[in-house]
NULUM-335104 format. One line per 4 residues: number of its first residue (from 1); their letters; for each residue x, y negated, z negated of N, C-alpha, C. Coordinates in steps of 0.001 Angstrom, whole numbers, plus 500000, padded with zeros to 6 digits. Layout:
NUM	a	X Y Z X Y Z X Y Z; ...
//
This chain:
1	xxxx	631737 866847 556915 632439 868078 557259 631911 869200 556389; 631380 870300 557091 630903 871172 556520 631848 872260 555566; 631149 872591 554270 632016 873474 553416 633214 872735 552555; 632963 871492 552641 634019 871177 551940 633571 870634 550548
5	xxxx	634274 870225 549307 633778 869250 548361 634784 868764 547983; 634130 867345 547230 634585 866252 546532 635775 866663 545590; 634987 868086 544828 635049 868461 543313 636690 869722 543568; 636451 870130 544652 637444 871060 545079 638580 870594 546537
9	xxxx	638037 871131 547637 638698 870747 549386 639759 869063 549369; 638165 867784 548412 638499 866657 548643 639309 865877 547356; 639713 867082 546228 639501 866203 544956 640936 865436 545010; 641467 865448 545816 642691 863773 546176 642275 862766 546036
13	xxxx	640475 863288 546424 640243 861501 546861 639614 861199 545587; 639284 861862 544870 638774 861590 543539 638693 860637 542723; 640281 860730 542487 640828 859511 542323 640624 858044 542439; 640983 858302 544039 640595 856943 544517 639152 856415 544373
17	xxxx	638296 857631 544629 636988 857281 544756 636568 856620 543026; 637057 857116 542280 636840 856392 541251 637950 855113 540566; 638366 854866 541766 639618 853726 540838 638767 852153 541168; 638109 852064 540946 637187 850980 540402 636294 851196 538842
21	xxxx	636373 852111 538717 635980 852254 537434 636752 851962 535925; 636137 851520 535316 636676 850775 533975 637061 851574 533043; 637420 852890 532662 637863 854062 531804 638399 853324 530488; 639337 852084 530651 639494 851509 529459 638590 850968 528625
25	xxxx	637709 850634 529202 636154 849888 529166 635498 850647 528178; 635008 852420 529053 634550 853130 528746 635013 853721 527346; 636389 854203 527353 637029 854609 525973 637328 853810 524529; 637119 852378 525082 636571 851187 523952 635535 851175 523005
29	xxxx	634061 851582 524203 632779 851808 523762 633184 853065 522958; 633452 854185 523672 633361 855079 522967 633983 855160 521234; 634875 854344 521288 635780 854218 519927 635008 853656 518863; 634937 852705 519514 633591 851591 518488 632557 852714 518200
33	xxxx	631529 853347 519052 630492 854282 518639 631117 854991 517716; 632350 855566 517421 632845 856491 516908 632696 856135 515329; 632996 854942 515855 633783 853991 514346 632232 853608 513775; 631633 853207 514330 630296 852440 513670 629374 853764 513212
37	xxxx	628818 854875 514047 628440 855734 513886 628366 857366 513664; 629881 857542 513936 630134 859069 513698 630934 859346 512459; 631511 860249 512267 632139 861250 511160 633311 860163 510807; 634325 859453 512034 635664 858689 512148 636394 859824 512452
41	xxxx	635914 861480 512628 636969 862511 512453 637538 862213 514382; 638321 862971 514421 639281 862316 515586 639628 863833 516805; 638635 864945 516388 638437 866104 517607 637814 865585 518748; 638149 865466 519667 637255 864754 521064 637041 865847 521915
45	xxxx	636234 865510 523353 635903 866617 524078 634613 865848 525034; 635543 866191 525609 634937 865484 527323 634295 866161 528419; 632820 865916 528231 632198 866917 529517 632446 866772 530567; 632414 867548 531833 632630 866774 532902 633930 866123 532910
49	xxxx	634948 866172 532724 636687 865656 532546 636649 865206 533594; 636821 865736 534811 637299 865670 535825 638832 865656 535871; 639416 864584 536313 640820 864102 536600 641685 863686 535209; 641110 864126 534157 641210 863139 532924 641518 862536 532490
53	xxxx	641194 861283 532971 641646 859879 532758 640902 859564 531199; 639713 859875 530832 639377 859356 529190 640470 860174 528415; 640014 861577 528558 641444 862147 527973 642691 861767 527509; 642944 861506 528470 644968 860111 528563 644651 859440 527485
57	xxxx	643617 858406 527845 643302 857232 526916 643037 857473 525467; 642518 858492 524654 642067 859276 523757 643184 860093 522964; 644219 860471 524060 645166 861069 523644 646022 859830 522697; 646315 858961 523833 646875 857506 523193 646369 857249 522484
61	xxxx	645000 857130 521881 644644 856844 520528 644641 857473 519182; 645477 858895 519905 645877 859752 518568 644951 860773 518197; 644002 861139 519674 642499 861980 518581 643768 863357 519665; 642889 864196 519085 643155 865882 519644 642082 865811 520454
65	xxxx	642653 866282 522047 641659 866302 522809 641596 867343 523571; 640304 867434 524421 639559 868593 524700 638848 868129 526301; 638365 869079 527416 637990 868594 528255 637313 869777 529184; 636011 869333 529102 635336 870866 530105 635096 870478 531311
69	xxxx	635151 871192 532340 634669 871156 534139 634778 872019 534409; 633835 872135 535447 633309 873171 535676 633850 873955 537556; 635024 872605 537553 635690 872961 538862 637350 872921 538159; 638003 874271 538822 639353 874433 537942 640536 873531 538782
73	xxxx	640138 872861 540080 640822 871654 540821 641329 870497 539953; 639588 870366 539935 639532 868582 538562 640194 868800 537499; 640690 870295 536983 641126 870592 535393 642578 870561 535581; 642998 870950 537330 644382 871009 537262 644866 869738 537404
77	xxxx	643912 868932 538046 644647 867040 538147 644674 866848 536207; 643783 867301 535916 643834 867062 534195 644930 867665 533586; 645355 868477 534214 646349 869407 533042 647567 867601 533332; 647820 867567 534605 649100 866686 535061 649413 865651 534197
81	xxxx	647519 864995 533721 647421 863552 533650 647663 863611 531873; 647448 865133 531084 646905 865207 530149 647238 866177 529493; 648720 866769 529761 648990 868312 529457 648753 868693 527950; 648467 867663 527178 648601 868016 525430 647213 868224 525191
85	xxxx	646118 868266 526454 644647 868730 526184 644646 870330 526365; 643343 870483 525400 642857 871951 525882 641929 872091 526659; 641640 872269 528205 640728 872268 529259 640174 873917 529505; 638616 873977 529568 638124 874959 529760 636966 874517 530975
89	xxxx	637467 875990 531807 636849 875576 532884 635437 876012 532849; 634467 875603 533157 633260 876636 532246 631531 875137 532987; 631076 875590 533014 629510 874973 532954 629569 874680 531502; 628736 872859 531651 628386 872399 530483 627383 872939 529646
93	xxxx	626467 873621 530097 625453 874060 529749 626170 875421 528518; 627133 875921 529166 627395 877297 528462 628270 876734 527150; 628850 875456 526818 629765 874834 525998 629580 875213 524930; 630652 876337 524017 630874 876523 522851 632270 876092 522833
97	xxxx	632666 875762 521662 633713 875036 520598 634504 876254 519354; 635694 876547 519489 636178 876834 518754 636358 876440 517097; 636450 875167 517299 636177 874257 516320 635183 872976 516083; 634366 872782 515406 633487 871527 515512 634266 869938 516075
101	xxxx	633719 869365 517299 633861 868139 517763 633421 866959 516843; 634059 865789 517001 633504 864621 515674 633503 863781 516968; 633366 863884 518545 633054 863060 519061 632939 863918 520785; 631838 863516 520975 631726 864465 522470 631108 863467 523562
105	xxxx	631381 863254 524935 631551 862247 525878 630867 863325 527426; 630162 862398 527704 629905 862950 529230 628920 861931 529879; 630413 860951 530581 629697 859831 531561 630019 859934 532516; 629802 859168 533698 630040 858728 534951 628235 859413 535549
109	xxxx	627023 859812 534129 625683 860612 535103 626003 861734 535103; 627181 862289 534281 627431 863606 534910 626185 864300 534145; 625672 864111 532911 624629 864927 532198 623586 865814 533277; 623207 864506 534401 622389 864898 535693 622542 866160 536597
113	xxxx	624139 866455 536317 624805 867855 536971 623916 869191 536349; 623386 868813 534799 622839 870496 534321 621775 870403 535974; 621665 871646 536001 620993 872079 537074 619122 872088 537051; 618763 872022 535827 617523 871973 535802 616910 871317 534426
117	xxxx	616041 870930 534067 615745 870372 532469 615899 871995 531461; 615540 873102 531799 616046 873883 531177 617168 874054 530791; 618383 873908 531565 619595 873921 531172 619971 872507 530354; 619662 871555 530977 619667 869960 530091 619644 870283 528501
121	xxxx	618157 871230 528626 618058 871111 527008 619000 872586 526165; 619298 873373 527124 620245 873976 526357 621826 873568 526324; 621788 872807 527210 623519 871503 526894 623324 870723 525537; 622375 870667 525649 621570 869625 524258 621893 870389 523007
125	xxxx	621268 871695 522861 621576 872398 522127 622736 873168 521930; 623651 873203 522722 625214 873603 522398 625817 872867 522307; 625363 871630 522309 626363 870422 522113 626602 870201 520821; 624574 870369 520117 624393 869838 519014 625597 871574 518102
129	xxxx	625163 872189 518554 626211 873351 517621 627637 873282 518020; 628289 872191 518787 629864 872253 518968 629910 871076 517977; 629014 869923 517539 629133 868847 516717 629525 869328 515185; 630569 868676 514879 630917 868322 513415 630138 867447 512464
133	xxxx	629274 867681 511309 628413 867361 510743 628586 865829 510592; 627644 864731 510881 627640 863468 511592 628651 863042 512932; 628994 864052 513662 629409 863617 514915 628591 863282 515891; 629276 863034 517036 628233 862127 517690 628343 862567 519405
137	xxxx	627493 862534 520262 627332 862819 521490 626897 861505 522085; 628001 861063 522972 627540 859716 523390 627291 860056 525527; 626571 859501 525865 626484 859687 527474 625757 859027 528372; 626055 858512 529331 624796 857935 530708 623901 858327 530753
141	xxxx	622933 857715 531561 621869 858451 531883 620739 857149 533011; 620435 857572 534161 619725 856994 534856 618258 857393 534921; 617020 856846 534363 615658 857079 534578 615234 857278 535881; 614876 858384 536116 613866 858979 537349 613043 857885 538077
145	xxxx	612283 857281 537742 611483 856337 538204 612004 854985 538645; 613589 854357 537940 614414 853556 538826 615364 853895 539335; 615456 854690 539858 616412 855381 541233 615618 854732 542516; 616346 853713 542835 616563 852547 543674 616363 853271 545187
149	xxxx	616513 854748 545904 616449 855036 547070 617199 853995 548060; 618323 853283 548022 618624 852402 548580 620353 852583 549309; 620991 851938 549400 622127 852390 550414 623887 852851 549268; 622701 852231 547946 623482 852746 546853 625027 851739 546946
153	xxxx	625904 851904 546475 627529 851493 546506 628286 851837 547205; 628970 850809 547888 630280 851075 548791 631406 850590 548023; 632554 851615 548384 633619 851068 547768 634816 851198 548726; 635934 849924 549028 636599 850346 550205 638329 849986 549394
157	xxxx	638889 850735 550296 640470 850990 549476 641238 850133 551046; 642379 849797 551104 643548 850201 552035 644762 850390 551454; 644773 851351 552237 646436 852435 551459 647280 852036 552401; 648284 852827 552289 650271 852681 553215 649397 853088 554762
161	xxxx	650396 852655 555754 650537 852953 556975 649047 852641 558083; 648237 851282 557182 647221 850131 557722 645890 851758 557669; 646004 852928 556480 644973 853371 556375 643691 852725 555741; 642678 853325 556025 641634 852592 554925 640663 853478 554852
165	xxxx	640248 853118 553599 639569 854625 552804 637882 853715 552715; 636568 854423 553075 635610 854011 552863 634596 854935 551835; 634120 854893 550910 633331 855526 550155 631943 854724 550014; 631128 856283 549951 629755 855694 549976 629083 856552 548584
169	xxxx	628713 855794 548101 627540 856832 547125 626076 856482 546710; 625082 857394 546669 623890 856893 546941 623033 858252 546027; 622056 857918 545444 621071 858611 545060 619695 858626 545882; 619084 859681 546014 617510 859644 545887 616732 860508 545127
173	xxxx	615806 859797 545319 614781 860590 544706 613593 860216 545231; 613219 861718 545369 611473 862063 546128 610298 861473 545255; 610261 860906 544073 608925 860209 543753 608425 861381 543060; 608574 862828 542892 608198 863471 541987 608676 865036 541418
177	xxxx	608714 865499 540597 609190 866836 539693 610642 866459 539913; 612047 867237 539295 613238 866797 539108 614141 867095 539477; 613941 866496 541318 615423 867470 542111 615637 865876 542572; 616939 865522 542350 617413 864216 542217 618985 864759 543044
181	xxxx	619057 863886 544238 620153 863978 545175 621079 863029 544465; 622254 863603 544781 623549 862602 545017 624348 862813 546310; 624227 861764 547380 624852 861676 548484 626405 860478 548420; 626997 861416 549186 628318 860781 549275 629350 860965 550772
185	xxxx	629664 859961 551143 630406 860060 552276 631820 859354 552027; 632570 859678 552563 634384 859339 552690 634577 859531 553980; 634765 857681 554783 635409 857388 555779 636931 856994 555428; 637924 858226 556579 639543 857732 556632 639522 857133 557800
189	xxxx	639724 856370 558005 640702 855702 559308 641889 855160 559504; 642433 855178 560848 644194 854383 560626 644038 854279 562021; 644816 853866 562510 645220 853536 564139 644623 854840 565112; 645208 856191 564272 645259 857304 565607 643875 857712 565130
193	xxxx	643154 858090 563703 642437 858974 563280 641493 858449 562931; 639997 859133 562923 638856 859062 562028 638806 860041 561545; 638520 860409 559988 638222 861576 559080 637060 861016 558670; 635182 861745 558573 634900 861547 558241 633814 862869 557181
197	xxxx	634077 862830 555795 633538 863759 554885 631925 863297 554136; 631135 864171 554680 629691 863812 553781 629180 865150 552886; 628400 865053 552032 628053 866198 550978 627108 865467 550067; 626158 866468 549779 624897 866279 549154 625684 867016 547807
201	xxxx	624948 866699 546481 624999 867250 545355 623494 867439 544687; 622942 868359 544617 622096 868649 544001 621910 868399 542388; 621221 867549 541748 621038 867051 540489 619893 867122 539361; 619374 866794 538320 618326 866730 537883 617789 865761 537340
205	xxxx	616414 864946 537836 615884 864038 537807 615056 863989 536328; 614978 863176 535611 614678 863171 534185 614194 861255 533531; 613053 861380 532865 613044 860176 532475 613762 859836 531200; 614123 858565 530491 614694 858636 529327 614258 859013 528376
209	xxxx	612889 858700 528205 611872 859167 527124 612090 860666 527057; 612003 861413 528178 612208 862760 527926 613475 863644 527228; 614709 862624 528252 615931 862616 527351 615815 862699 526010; 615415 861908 525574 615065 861576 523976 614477 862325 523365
213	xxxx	613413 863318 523631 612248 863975 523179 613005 865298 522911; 614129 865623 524285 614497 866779 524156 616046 866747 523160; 617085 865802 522903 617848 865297 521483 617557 865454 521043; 615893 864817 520174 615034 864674 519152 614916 866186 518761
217	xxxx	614208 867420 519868 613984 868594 519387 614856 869260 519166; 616483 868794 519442 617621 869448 518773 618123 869365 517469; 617337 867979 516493 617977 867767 515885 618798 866147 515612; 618448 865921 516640 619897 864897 516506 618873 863314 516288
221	xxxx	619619 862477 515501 619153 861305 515367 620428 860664 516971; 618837 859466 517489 618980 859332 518757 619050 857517 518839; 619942 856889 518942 620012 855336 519315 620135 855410 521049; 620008 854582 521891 619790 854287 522995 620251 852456 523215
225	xxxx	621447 852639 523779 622065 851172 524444 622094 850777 525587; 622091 849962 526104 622142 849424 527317 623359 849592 527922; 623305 849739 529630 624405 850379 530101 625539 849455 529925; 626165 849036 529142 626974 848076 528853 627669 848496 527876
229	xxxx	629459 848324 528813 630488 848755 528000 631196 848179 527281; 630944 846865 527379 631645 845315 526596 630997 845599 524857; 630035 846140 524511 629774 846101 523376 628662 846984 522669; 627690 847292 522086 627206 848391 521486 625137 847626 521343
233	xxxx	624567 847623 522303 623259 846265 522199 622176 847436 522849; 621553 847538 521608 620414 848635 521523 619237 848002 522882; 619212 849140 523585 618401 848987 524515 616431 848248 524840; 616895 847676 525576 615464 846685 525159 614158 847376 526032
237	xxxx	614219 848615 526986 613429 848955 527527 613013 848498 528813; 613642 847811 529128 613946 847585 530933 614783 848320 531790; 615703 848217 531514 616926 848421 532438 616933 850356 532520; 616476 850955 533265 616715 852058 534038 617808 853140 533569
241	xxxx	619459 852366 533446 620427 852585 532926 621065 852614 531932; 621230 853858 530961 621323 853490 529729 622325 854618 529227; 622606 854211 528269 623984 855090 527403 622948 855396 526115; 622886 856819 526064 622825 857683 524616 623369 857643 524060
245	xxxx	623901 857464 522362 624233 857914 521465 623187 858904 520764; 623719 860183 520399 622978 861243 519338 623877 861752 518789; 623457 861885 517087 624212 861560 515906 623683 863074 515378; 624485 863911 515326 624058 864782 514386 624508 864383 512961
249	xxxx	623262 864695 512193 623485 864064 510675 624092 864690 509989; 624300 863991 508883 624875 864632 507801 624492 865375 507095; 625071 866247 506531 624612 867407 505812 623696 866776 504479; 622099 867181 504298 621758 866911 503444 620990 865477 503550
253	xxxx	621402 864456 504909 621036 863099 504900 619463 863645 505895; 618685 862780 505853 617647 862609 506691 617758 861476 507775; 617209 861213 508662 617228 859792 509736 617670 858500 508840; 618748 857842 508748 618745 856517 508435 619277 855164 509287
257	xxxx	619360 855612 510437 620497 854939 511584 619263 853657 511822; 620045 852802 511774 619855 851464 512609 620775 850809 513680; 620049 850675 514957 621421 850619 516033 622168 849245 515332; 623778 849121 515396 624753 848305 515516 624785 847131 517017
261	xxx	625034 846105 516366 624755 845266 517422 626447 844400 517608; 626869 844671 518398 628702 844713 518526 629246 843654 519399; 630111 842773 519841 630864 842742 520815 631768 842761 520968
//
């Protein structure tokens, strides 16, 4: 359906579309990174919030939390889920901090949203100036070259009154320079109705190495784990999918990090 989005028209389904996802999972890892490698200070701040479900979880763990998006829909499901956050609606790229963060978050790929590697590396660099001296920027990230072009993930719901909800999500990528699709469709059906919603998202395609190169020129000491949320297992150089940690150092320290090996 034309003119509509996920992020705004559809963001009900948001929700749903992500209620297979592990957020407890996710806010585990993140704690442990916190604990093994950052400041321990307890300011958080979530790129990309959306609905803010890490938020909730974060809140419950007692940190002061924070949450940027860049659609003021996703910020108002956040205010509901999360009213004791401070949400600014704003592009990641433009992210300044009132006060220094001791822990900053942006998963689900959203990093892929900056619009071009230019902006990537100036998210990079306002991130590294919203960081509290050894805080830490932890985030996804999918390599350019294994983007699978394939039918991607289905995920199917049934709700009240024999509805059923179908979600599709899928990447491609053209094989070269860094315009990296995200396609998504939402089939409703029930007895009387078919609803069916599709939308392209325009993204930026990036290898990890480059990821790294451009951290590195911010500043930041850079570990790299495997996409795995059960525990903290420094990346072996296969797997496509991977979680950043970047550590801005300590005042006065030089590089001394050795990745933590956790479960």
């Amino acid at each position: 359906m034309a003119g509509t989005s996920l992020y705004a028209d559809l963001s009900h389904y948001y929700d749903l579309l992500c209620s297979n996802i592990n957020y407890k999972e996710q806010s585990d890892f993140l704690l442990r990174a916190n604990r093994f490698l950052g400041n321990g200070g307890q300011n958080y701040l979530d790129l990309a919030c959306g609905s803010g479900v890490l938020l909730s979880h974060f809140a419950d763990a007692g940190f002061t939390c924070s949450g940027l998006d860049v659609s003021a829909d996703m910020l108002a499901m956040a205010a509901q889920r999360c009213p004791q956050a401070n949400l600014i609606c704003q592009d990641m790229s433009e992210i300044a901090t009132a006060q220094p963060m001791d822990l900053i978050s942006c998963f689900l790929y959203s990093v892929h949203y900056c619009a071009s590697i230019p902006l990537m590396q100036k998210t990079f660099k306002n991130v590294y100036a919203a960081l509290a001296s050894g805080g830490v920027f932890c985030f996804d990230s999918v390599d350019k070259s294994c983007v699978a072009n394939d039918e991607g993930h289905f995920h199917y719901l049934a709700l009240a009154n024999e509805k059923e909800l179908r979600f599709q999500t899928r990447w491609h990528y053209g094989g070269h320079g860094d315009d990296l699709d995200l396609h998504i469709d939402i089939h409703e059906t029930s007895e009387e109705t078919h609803r069916h919603y599709t939308e392209k998202h325009s993204m930026t395609a990036v290898n990890i190495s480059g990821i790294r190169q451009m951290l590195v020129h911010e500043g930041f000491e850079v570990i790299i784990f495997e996409h795995d949320f059960n525990r903290l297992r420094e990346w072996q150089g296969i797997n496509g999918n991977v979680v950043f940690c970047a550590i801005k150092p300590q005042l006065g320290e030089g590089p001394t990090l050795s990745a933590p090996t956790t479960r």
